[in-house]
N, C-alpha and C positions, 0 to 999 in steps of 0.2 A: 504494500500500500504506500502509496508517497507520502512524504512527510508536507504539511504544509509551508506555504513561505517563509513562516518564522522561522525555520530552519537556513535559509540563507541566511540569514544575518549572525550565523557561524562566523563568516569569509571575515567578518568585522570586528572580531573579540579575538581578545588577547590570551584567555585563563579559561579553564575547567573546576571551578570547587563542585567537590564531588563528596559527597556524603559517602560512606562507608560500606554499611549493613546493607544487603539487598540491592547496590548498586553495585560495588567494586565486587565484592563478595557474599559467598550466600547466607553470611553469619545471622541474618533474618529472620530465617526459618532455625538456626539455634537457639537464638533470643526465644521467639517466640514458645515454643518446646521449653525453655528453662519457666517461662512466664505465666505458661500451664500449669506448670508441675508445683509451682508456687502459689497457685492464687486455689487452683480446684484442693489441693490439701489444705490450704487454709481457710478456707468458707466453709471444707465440712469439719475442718477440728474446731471451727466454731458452730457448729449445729446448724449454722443459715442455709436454708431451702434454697437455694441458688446454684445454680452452674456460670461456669468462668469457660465464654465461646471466643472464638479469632474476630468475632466482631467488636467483642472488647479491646484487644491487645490495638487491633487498628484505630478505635474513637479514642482510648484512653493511654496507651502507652507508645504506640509507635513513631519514633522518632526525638521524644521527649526526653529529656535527662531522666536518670533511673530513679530517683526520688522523686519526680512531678509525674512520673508512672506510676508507681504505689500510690502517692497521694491522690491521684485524681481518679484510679477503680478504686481503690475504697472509700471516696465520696460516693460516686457511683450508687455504690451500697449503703449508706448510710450509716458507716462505719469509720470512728475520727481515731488516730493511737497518736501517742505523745511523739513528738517530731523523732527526737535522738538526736544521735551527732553520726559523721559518717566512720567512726571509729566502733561504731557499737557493733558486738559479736552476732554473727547471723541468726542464733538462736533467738538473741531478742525482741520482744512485741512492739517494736517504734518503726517509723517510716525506713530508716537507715536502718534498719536490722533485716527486718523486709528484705530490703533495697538489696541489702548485702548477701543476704541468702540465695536470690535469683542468681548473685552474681558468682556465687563459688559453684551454683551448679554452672553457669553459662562456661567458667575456665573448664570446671571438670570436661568437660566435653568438648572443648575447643583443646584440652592436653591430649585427651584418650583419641579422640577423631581426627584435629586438624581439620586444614582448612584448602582449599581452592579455588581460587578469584576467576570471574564469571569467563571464558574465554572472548566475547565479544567486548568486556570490559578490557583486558587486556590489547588486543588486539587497538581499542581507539587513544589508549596510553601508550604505544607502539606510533600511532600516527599521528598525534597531539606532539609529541616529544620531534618527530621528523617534519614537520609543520609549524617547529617554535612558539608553538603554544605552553602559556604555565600552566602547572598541576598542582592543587594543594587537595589535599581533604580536612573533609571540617564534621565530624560526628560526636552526637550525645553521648557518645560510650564513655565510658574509662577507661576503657579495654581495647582503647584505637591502635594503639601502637604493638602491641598482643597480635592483633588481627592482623593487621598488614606484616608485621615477623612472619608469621606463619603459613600468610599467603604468598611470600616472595616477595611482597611490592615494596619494601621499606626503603631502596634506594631510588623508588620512585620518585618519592616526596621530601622537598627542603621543607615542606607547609603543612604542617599537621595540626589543626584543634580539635582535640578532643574533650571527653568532660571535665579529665584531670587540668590543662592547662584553660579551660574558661571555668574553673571554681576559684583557680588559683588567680585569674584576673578577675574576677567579681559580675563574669559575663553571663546574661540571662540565655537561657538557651533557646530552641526553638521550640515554637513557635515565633520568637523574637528573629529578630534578622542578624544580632549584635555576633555571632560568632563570626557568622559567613564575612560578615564586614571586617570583621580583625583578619581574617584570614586573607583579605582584598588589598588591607593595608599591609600586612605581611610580606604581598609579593610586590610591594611597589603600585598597586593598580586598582582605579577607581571603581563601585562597582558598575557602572557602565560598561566597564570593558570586560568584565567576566560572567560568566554565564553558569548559573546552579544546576546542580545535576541529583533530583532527589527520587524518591520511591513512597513518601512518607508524607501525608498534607498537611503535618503540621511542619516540616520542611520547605513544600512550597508556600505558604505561609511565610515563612521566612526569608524565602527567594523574595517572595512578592513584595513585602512591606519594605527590602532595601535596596529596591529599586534597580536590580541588576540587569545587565543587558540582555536576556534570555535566563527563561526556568522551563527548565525541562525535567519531564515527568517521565520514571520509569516503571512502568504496569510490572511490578511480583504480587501482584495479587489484588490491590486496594480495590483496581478498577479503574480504565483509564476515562469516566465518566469522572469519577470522584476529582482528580487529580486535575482533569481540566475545570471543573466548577470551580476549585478551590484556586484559580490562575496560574495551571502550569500551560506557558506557549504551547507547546508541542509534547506529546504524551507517545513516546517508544515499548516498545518491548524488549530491543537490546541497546547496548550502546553503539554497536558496532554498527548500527543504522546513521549513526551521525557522522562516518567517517567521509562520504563524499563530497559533505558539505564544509569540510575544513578548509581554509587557507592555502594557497599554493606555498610550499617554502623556498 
C-alpha cells in the first residue's frame, strides 16, 4: 500500500528519534507478558472480580514511564497504594514496588530469552546511517540501555533517553513531549528537523504536542486507526517501509 505524502517530507529531516519497545525491538510483547503476570496475580490476591486484558496494558500502561503504568491501572480500578520510593523491594504494596516487581520479571526474561531487533528496523538504521541521517532513541524504560546491549544496536546510538536519564533530569515522560525534545537538543537539532518514530499513543502524543517534523506510527498491534486519530502523519507496519523515502546521500 503507498504511504501517503507525509512521507516525502523524509527527503527534508535530518534525525530519526525512535522509541525503543515495539519499534526497534520486540521487547513489547515482553513488557506486556511481564505486565500480565503482574496485574492478573495481583487483582486476584486481592479478591477483586476483575480481569487484567491487553486492552489495558494499551489505555493505561503502554509507552508511559513504569510508575505512571501502575499508577494509572490501578486508578482504573479504584485502587490508590502509598507512592514508595523507586528503591522499595519488589515484594512491596506501593507504586514502586509494583513498578519494581514487573521489572525483575521483564530482566528475568530478557536474561533467560534475549532479544532480537525487528529486521526491517535494522535494515532502515543500515540506510539512515548511509543517508546521514541522526539516530537517537528516546524510551520510558529503565531498561533502555539492557535492551539495545542485547539486541546488538548499542553502537548504534551516541543518543539514548531513557527513564533512568529523564528521572535523573527531572523530565516528565510521555505522554509529555519533554524527553523527545532533550533528545532533539542532544543531537544539535531542532524539532522540526526530526521526525518521531513511535508504536504507543501516548508517544505520539508526544510526537505531536513538540511539534516535530513528522510522527510516524508503527501498527504492533494498537491499531493503525488508533494511532492516526491520536496524530500520527503516517501509520506503517514496518520501518523498512520508510527506506525509499530517505535522502539521497
Amino acid at each position: 500500500m503507498p504511504l501517503p505524502p507525509a512521507a516525502s517530507r523524509l527527503a527534508n529531516l535530518e534525525a530519526f528519534l525512535f522509541d525503543l519497545d515495539g519499534v526497534l525491538t520486540p521487547t513489547a510483547e515482553v513488557h506486556m507478558r511481564a505486565w500480565s503476570r503482574l496485574f492478573t496475580s495481583y487483582l486476584a490476591a486481592k479478591g477483586l472480580d476483575q480481569t487484567y486484558t491487553d486492552d489495558d496494558y494499551f489505555t493505561f500502561i503502554d509507552g508511559r514511564p513504569r510508575y505512571d503504568g501502575v499508577r494509572a491501572f490501578l486508578a482504573s480500578r479504584g485502587v490508590t497504594l502509598p507512592e514508595g520510593t523507586p528503591d522499595d523491594p519488589p515484594e512491596l504494596e506501593t507504586v514502586c514496588g509494583l513498578g519494581n516487581r514487573k521489572n525483575r520479571t521483564f530482566n528475568d526474561t530478557l536474561r533467560d530469552q534475549g532479544v532480537t531487533a525487528y529486521r526491517g528496523s535494522v535494515a532502515l538504521l543500515d540506510a539512515a546511517a548511509a543517508s546521514g541521517l541522526r539516530v537517537a532513541v528516546v524510551t520510558s524504560s529503565r531498561n533502555g540501555t539492557a535492551v539495545l546491549a542485547a539486541a546488538g544496536l548499542s553502537d548504534r546510538f551516541g543518543v539514548v533517553v531513557d527513564g533512568l536519564l529523564s528521572a535523573g533530569h527531572g523530565l516528565p515522560g510521555k505522554p509529555a513531549p519533554d524527553t523527545y525534545l532533550h533528545a532533539a537538543e542532544l543531537l544539535g537539532l531542532p524539532a522540526a528537523a526530526c521526525a518521531v518514530v513511535e508504536d504507543a499513543p501516548s508517544g505520539i502524543d508526544a510526537g505531536r504536542a513538540g511539534d516535530f517534523g513528522l510522527v510516524i506510527g508503527v501498527d504492533r498491534g494498537v491499531g493503525a486507526a488508533t494511532l492516526l486519530a491520536r496524530g500520527a502523519d503516517l501509520v506503517i507496519d514496518d520501518l523498512a517501509e520508510l527506506i525509499p523515502f530517505l535522502p539521497a546521500s
